[in-house]
C-alpha positions as a Markdown table, in Angstrom:
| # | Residue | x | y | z |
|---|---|---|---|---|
| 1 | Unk | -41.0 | 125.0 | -1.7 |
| 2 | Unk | -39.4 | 125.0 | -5.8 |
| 3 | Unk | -40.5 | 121.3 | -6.1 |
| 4 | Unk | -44.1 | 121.7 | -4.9 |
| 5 | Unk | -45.4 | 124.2 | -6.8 |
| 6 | Unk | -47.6 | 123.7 | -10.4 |
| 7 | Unk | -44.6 | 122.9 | -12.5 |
| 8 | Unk | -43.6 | 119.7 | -11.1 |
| 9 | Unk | -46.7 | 118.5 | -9.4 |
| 10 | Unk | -49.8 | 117.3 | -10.7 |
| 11 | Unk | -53.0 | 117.9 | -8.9 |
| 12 | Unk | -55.9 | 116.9 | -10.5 |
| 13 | Unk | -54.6 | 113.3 | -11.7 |
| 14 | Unk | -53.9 | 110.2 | -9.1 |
| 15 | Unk | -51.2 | 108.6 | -11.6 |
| 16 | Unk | -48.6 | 110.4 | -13.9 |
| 17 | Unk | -47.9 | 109.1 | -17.7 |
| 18 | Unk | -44.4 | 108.1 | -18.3 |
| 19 | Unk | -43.6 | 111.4 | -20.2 |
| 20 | Unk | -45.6 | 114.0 | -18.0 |
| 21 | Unk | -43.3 | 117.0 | -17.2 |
| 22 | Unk | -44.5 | 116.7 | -13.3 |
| 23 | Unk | -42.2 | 115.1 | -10.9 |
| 24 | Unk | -45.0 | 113.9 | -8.0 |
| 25 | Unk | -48.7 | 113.2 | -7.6 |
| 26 | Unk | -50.3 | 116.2 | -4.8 |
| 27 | Unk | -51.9 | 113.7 | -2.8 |
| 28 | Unk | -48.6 | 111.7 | -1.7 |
| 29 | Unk | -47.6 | 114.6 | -0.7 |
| 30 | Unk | -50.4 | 115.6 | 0.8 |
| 31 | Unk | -50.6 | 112.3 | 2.7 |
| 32 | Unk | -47.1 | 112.3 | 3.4 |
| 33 | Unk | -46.9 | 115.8 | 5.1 |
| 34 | Unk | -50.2 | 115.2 | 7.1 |
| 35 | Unk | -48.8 | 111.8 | 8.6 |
| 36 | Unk | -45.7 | 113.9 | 9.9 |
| 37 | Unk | -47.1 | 116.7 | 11.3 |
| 38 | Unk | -45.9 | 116.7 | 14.9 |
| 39 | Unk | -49.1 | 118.2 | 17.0 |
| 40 | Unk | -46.8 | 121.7 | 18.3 |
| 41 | Unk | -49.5 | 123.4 | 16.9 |
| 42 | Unk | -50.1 | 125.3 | 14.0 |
| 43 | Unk | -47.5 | 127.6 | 13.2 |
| 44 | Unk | -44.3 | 125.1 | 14.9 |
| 45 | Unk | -45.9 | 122.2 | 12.5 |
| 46 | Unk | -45.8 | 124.0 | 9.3 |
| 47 | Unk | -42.2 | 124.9 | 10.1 |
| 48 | Unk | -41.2 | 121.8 | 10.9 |
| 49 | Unk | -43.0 | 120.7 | 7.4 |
| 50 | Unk | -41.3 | 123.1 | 5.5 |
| 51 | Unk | -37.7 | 122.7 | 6.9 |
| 52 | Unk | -38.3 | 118.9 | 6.8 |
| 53 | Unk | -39.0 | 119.0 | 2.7 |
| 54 | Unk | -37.1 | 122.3 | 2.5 |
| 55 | Unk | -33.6 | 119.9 | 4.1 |
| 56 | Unk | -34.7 | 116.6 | 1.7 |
| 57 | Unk | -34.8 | 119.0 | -1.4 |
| 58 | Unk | -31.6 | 119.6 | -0.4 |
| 59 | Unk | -30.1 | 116.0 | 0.3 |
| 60 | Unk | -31.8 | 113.7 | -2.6 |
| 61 | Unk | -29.6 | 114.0 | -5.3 |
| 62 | Unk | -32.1 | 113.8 | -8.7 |
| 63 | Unk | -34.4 | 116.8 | -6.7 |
| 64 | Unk | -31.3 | 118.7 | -6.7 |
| 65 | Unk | -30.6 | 117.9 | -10.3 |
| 66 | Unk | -33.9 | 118.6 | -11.8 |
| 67 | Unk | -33.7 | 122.2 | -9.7 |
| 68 | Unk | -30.7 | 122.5 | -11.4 |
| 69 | Unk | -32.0 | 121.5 | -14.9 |
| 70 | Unk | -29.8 | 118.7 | -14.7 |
| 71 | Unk | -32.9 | 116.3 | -15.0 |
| 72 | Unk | -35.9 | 116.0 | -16.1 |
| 73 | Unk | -39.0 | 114.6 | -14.0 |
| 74 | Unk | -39.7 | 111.6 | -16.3 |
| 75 | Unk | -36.1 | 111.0 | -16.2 |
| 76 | Unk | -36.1 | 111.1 | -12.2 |
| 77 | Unk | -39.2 | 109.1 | -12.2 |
| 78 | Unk | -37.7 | 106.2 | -14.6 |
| 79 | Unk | -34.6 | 106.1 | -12.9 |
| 80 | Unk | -34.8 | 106.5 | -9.8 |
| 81 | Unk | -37.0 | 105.8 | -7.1 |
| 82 | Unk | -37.4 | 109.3 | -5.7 |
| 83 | Unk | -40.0 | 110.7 | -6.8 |
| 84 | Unk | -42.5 | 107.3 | -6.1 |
| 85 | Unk | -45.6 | 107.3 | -3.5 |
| 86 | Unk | -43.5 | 104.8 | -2.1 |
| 87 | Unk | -41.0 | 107.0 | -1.6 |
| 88 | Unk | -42.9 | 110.1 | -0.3 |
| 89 | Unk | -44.5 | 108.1 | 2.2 |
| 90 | Unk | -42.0 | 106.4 | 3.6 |
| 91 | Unk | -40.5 | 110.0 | 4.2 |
| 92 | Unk | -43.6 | 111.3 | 5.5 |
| 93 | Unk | -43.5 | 108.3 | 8.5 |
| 94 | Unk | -39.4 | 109.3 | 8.6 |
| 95 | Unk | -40.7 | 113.1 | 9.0 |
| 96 | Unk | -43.6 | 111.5 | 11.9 |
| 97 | Unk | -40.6 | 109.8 | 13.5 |
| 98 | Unk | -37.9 | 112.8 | 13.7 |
| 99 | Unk | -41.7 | 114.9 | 14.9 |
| 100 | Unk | -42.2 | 112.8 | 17.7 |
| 101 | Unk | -38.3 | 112.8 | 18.6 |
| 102 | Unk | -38.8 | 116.7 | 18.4 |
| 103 | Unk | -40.9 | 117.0 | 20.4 |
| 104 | Unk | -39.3 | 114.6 | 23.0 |
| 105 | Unk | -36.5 | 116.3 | 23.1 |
| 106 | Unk | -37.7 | 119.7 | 22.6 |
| 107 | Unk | -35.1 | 120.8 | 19.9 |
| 108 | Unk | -37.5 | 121.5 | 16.6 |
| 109 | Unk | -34.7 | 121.7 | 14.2 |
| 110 | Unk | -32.8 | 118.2 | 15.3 |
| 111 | Unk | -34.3 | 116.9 | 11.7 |
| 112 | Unk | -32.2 | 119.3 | 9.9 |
| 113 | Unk | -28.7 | 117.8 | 10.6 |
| 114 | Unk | -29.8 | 114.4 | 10.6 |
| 115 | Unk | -31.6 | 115.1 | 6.8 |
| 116 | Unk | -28.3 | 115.6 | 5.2 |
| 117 | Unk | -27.4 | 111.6 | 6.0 |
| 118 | Unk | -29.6 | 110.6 | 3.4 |
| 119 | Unk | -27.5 | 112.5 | 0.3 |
| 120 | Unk | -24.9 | 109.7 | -0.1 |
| 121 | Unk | -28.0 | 107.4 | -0.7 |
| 122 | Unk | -28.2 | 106.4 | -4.5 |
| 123 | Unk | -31.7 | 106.7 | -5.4 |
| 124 | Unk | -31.0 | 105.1 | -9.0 |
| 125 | Unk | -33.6 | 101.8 | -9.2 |
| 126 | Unk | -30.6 | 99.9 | -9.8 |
| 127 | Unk | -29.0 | 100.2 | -6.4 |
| 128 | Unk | -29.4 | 96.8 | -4.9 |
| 129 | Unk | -30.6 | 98.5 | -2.0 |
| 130 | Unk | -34.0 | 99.0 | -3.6 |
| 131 | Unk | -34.5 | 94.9 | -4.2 |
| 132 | Unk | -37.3 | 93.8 | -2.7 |
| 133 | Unk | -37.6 | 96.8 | -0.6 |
| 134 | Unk | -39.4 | 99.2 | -3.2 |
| 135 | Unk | -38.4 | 96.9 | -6.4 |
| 136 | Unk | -39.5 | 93.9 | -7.6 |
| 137 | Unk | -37.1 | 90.9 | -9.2 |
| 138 | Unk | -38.3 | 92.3 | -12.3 |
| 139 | Unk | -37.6 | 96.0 | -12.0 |
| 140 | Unk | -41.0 | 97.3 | -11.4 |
| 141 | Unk | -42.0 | 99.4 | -8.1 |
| 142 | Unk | -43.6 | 98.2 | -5.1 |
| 143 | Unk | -45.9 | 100.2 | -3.2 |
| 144 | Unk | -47.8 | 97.6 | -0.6 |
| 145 | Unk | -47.9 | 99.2 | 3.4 |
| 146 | Unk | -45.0 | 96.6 | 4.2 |
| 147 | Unk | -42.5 | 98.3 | 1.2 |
| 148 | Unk | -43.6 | 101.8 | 3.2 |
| 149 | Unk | -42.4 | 100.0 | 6.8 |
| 150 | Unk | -39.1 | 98.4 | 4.7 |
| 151 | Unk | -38.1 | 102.1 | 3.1 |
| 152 | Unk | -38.8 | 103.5 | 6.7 |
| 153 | Unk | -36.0 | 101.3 | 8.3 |
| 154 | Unk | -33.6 | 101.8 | 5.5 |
| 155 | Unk | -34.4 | 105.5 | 5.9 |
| 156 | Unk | -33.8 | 105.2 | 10.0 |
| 157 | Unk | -30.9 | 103.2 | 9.5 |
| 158 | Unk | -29.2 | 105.7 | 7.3 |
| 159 | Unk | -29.9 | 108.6 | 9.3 |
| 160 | Unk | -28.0 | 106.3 | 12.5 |
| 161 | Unk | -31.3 | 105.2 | 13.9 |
| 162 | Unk | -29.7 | 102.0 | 16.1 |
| 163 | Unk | -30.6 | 98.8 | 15.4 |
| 164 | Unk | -31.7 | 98.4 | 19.2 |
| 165 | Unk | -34.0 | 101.4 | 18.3 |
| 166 | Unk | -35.6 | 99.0 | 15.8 |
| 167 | Unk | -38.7 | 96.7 | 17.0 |
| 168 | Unk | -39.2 | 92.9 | 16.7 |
| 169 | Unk | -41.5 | 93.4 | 14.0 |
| 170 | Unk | -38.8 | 95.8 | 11.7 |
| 171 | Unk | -36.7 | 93.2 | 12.3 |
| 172 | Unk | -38.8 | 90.6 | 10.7 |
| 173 | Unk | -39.6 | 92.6 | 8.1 |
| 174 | Unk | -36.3 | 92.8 | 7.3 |
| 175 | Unk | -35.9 | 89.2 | 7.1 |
| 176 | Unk | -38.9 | 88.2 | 5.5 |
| 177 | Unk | -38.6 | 90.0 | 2.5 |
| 178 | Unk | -35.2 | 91.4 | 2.0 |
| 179 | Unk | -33.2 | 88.3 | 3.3 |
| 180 | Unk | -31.5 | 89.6 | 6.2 |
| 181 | Unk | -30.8 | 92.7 | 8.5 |
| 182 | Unk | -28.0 | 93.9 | 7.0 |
| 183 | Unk | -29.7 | 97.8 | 6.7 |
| 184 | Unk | -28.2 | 97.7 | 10.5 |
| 185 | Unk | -25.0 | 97.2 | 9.6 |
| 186 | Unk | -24.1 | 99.8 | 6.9 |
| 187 | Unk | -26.8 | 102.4 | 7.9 |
């Protein structure tokens, strides 16, 4: 996978420095790929891993743009929120949650279609979106468990997750610290 390899993620340290060349930190996506893994055994999970990153390389915007020397990494990291631990673990639970529907439903590959949802999402740190949710009042990220649950619903809610779907306890989440539930309403 072009975004995991040594160029654009760093291994041995557990933070980046503003103007490091890598994009992500190895153990978010380490964590992030071993919470998704679906249990269909060995080979049928590490297909499902790779198709799952393989389909969001292809649907977040600034990953695109850095494969296509668009970008830089700093430039994706101080922009955007897309290449944040946040991030990759709240797409790591998305990736448990389409792995357990999988296997539901039998149909491995359902991911794939539902993955391209999430390219109209604007991943700049400006979106209002990101308030609250993964951005504090002042700009700065948030990475505490409950921004992980919050990025989950907005994630579920754009990929037409209903709001039904949703538990008692996403829903107070919602209000709590974004406000309202308005991610059910423009998913």
């Amino acid at each position: 996978m072009p975004l995991f390899n040594d160029q654009f993620t760093e291994k041995e340290k557990a933070t980046l420095p503003p103007k490091s060349e890598k994009l992500f930190v190895y153990k978010h996506l380490y964590d992030a790929t071993i919470k998704m893994k679906p249990a269909l055994g060995d080979e049928a999970d590490f297909k499902f891993c790779q198709t799952f990153w393989l389909g969001l390389t292809d649907a977040i915007a600034p990953w695109g743009e850095l494969l296509d020397d668009d970008r830089t990494p700093s430039s994706v990291r101080e922009h955007t929120v897309a290449a944040h631990g946040v991030t990759l673990h709240a797409l790591g639970e998305l990736g448990k949650y389409l792995g357990e529907t999988a296997k539901l439903s039998g149909n491995h590959n359902s991911h794939e279609k539902l993955l391209k949802k999430l390219s109209g999402i604007d991943w700049h740190k400006t979106n209002p979106d990101w308030l609250h949710r993964v951005i504090d009042s002042n700009g700065g990220m948030l990475s505490k468990r409950h921004n992980v649950k919050l990025m989950l619903n907005y994630f579920k809610a754009k990929i037409g997750v209903p709001e039904k779907n949703f538990s008692k306890a996403d829903k107070e989440l919602e209000t709590v610290h974004i406000g309202n539930l308005g991610v059910f309403e423009h998913g």
